[in-house]
ZAMARGU-4260 file (C-alpha; in steps of 0.2 Angstrom, whole numbers, plus 5000, padded with zeros to 4 digits):
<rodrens>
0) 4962/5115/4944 | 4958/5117/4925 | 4956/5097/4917 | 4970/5096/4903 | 4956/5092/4890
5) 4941/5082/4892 | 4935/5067/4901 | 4947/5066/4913 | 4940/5061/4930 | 4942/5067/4946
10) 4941/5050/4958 | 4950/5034/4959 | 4947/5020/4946 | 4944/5007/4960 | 4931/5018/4968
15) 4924/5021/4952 | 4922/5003/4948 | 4908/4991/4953 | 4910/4981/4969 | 4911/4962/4965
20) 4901/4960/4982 | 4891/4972/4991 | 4889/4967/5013 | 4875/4971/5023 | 4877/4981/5040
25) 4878/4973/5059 | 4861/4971/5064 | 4861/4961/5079 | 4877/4958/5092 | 4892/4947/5088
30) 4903/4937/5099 | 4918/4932/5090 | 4935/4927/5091 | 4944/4940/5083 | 4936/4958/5076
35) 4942/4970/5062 | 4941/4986/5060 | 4944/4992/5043 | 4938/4985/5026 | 4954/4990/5015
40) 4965/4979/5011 | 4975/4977/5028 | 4958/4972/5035 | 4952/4959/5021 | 4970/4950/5024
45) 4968/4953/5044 | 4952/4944/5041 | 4956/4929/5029 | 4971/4926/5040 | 4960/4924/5055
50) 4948/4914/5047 | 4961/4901/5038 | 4966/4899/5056 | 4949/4891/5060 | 4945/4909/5072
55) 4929/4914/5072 | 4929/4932/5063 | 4921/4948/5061 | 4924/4961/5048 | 4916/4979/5052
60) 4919/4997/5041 | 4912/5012/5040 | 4910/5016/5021 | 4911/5000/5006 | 4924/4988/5005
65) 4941/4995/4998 | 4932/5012/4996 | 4947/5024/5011 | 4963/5023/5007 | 4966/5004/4995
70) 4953/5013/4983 | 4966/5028/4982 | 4982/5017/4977 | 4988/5017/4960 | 4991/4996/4960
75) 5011/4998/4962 | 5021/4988/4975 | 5040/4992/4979 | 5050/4980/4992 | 5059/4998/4996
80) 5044/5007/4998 | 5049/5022/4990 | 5061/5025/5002 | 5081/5025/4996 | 5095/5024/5011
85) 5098/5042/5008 | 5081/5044/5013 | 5082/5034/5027 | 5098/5037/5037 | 5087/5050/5048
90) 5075/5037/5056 | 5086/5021/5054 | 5104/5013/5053 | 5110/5008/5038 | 5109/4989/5043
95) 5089/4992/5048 | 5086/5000/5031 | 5092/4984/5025 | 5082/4974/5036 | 5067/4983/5027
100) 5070/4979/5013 | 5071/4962/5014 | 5056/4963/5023 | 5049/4971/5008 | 5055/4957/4996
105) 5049/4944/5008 | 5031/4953/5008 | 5032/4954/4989 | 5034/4935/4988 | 5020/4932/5001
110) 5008/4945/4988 | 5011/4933/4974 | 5008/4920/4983 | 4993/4925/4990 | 4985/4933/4974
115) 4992/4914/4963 | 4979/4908/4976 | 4965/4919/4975 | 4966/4923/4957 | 4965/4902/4955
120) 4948/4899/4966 | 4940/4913/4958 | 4945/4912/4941 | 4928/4905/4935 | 4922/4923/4940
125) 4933/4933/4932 | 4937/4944/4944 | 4958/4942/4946 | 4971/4952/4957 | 4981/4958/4943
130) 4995/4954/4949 | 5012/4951/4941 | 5031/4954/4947 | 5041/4967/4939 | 5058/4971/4940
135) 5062/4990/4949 | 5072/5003/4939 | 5076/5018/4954 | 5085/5030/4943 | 5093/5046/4941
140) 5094/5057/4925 | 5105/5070/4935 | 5124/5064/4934 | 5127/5073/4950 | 5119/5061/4960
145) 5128/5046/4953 | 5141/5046/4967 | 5126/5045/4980 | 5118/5030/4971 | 5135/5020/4968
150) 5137/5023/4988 | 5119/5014/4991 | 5124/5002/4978 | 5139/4995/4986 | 5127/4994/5002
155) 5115/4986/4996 | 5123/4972/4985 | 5130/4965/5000 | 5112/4960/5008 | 5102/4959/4991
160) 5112/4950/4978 | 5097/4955/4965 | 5102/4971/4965 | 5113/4978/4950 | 5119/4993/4945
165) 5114/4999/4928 | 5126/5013/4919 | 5121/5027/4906 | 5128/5014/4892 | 5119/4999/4898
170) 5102/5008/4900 | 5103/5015/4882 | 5101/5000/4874 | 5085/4996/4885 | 5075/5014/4887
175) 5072/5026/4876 | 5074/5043/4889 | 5089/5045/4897 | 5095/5038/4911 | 5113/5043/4918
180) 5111/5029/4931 | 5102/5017/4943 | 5097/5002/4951 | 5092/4986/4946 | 5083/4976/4959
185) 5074/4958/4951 | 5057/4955/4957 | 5059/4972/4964 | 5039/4976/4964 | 5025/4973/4954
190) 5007/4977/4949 | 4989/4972/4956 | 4973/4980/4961 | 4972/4982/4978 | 4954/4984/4979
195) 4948/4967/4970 | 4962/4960/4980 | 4952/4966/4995 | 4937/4960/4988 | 4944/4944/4985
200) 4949/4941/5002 | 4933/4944/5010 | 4927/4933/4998 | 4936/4919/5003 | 4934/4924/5022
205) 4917/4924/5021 | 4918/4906/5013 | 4929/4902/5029 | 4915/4907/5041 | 4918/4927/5043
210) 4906/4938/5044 | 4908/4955/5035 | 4898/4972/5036 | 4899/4988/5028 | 4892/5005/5030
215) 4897/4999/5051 | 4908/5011/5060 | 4916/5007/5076 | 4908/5022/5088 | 4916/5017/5107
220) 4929/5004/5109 | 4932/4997/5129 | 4946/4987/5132 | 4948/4976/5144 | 4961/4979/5161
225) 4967/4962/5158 | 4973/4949/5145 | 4957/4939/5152 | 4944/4950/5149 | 4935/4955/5128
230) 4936/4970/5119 | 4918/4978/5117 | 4915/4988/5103 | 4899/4999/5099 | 4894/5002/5081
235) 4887/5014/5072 | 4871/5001/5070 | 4868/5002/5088 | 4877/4987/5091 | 4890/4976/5101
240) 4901/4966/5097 | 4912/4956/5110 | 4928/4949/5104 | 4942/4940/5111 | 4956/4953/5101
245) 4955/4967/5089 | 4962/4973/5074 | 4964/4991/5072 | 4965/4992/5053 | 4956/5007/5052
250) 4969/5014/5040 | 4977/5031/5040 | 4964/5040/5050 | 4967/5029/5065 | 4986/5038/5067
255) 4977/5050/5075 | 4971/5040/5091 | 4991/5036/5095 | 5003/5045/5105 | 5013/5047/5089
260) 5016/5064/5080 | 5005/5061/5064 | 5006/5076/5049 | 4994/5079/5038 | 5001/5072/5017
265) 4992/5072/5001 | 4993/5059/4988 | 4993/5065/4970 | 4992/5051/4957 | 4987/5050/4940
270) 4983/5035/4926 | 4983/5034/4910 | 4979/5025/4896 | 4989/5019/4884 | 4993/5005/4869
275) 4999/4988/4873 | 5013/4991/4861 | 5023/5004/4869 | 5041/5002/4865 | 5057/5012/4875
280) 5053/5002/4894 | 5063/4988/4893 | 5050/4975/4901 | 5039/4985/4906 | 5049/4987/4922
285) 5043/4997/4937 | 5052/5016/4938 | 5056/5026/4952 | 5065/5043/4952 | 5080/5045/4962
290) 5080/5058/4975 | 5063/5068/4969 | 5045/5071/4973 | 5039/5059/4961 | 5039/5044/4968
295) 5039/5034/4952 | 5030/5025/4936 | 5019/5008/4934 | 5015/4998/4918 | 5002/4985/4917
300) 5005/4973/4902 | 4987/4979/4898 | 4995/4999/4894 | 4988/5008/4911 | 5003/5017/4916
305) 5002/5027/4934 | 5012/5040/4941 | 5011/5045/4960 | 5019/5057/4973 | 5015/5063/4990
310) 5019/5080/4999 | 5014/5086/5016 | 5001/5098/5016 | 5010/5113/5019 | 5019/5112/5003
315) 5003/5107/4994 | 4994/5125/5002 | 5009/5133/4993 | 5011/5124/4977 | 4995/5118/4973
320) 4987/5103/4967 | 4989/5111/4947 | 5009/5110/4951 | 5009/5094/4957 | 4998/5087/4942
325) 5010/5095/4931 | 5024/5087/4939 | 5017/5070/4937 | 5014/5073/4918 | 5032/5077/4915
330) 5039/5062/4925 | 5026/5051/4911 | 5030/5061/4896 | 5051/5061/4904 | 5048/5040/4903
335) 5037/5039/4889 | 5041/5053/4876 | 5029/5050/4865 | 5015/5050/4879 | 4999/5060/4873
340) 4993/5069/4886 | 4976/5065/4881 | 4976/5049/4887 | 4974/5056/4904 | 4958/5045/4912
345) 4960/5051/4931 | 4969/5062/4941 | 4965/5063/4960 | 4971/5070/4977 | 4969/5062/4993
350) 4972/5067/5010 | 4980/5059/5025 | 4988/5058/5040 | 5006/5047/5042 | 5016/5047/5059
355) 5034/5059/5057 | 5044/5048/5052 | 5034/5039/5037 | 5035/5021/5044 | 5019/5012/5046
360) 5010/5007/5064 | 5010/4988/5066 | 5009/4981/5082 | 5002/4981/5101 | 5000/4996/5111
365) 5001/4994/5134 | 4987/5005/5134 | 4974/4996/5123 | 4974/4976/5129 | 4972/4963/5116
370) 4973/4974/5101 | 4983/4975/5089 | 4987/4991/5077 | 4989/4987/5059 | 4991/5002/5050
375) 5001/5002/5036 | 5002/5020/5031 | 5002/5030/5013 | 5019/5039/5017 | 5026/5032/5000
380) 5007/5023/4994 | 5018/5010/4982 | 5024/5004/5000 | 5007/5002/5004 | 5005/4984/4999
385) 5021/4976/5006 | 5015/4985/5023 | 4997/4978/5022 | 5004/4962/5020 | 5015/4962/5034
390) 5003/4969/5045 | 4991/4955/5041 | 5007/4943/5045 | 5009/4949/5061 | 4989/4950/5065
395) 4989/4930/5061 | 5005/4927/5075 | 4998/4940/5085 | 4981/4930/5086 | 4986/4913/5085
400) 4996/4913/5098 | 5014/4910/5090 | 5031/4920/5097 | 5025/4938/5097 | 5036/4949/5092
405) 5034/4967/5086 | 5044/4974/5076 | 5052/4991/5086 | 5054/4999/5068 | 5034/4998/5068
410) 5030/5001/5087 | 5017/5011/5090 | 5025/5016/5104 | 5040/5022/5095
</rodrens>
């Protein structure tokens, strides 16, 4: 693909961005409580919530911290995760969808809680989260598709009361581009940088007792037959570690080691630069469009606006990554119609695999003992957060010993 003029660049901010910490790699053997494989931002969590438990932890990852797939997200964080009852009445029934979201809500609260925290201890550094709440427009500009919305509307509102429906004459006097309806959820999503909110947990981890090393891949894992026994893992460093239980936070590369059906996807996203004063977004709210590919708009207070979307590779083969750029340009210019387009910083594609049905991997598995798959997934990446989170939730009950319960939406035997 031709660059739509100069400087734009190819690779993520985040990765492109200096580490606030850099980790050595395992050198000697471990015995530990609880070992996590993975150093996105599932992992960092996995591994702060084991070490405010008081268990002993150990943090191992092939590449740097934040540097798979939490240096590819865009910052965005929806409690719907992209996904619309429409879209998913094929995996689900209405009332789980529901359960989902609220899910979702709950893990938003949970993010702001956690990033409040972390934001406080190491304010004196200046490295911050980024986080702040935003309300979530989902939208359509195609009056066709009002009926289907109203429907979801009327769904919704009896689960989530924060949810509103906003008509073609309320949203004129709020947004400058057109809007024939949509919904209105309160505190719907918000905006952070998962990478320094990586970084910021192994920070604190590390300040708990965790030990943390990079460039440590794990190269053989051996399970034990029974509850009893440790989970052995060989590194890359020509090392073991012996652990108690294991997190697989791996990310979306370790779908392939399931039974599941994983599909190759491709994320698309794109971030721009642009002045603090732009007028025609009522608060600054995030944006999603209804029903197509793009799967939506963020807006920092600081004028870095991002635009994603996904696709399965097959379409991508056929389209192209220039039609898929194109697209995300037109959703930015369709919000923001003054937008110049040479405020394009970075565009970039990433590859992945998701299981069929888009729902992220969070839970045990009767064929590994004492692990614990948290793989929240990049099927809808402003999802991505609220799944991390969740996944980290249930990695803390899972290794604490509280009521265990997976969740079957997420079984990885599913």
């Amino acid at each position: 693909m031709k660059p739509h003029g100069s400087g734009i660049k190819r690779e993520p901010p985040a990765i492109a961005g200096r580490p606030p910490k850099k980790y050595t790699w395992l050198s000697e053997d471990r015995h530990c409580d609880v070992c996590v494989t993975g150093g996105g931002l599932t992992g960092a969590m996995c591994a702060l919530f084991a070490a405010e438990a008081g268990l002993s932890a150990v943090l191992i990852t092939s590449e740097g911290i934040g540097f798979g797939d939490t240096g590819h997200l865009t910052g965005c964080a929806r409690f719907d995760a992209g996904r619309t009852l429409s879209g998913l009445d094929r995996i689900m029934s209405v009332d789980d969808a529901l359960k989902l979201y609220s899910l979702g809500l709950d893990a938003l609260d949970g993010l702001e809680n956690l990033c409040g925290a972390l934001d406080g201890t190491y304010k004196k550094s200046g490295v911050s989260s980024g986080f702040e709440r935003r309300d979530l427009l989902v939208f359509t500009d195609t009056p066709t598709e009002l009926a289907l919305m109203e429907s979801e509307y009327l769904a919704i509102r009896k689960k989530l009361p924060q949810c509103t429906f906003v008509t073609r004459k309320t949203a004129e006097s709020s947004f400058g581009f057109p809007v024939s309806g949509g919904l209105m959820t309160s505190g719907g999503s918000a905006v952070l940088d998962p990478y320094l909110l990586a970084h910021m947990c192994l920070m604190r981890a590390e300040e708990l007792g965790a030990e943390i090393f990079e460039q440590t891949a794990a190269t053989d894992i051996q399970t034990p037959r029974s509850e009893d026994g440790c989970v052995i893992i060989t590194t890359s460093t020509h090392r073991h570690i012996y652990a108690d239980r294991l997190i697989w936070a791996g990310g979306s590369r370790e779908t392939q080691i399931l039974p599941l059906r994983a599909r190759p996807h491709a994320l698309f996203a794109m971030t721009a630069r642009l002045p603090t004063d732009v007028t025609g977004w009522a608060g600054q709210c995030t944006l999603g469009k209804y029903g197509g590919g793009a799967e939506g708009c963020s807006l920092t207070s600081g004028g870095k606006l991002s635009a994603s979307c996904t696709c399965r590779n097959g379409f991508f083969r056929r389209v192209g990554a220039s039609a898929k750029f194109n697209a995300l340009r037109s959703l930015m210019q369709s919000v923001l119609p003054d937008f110049p387009e040479a405020c394009v910083k970075y565009q970039y594609a990433y590859a992945f695999d998701t299981p069929s049905d888009g729902l992220p991997v969070i839970g045990t598995h009767g064929g590994s003992k004492n692990c614990l798959f948290a793989l929240p997934g990049l099927y809808h990446e402003a999802g991505a957060p609220v799944f991390s989170f969740i996944a980290a939730q249930t990695a803390a009950a899972f290794l604490t010993d509280q009521t265990y319960k997976s969740n079957p939406l997420f079984d990885p035997m599913r």
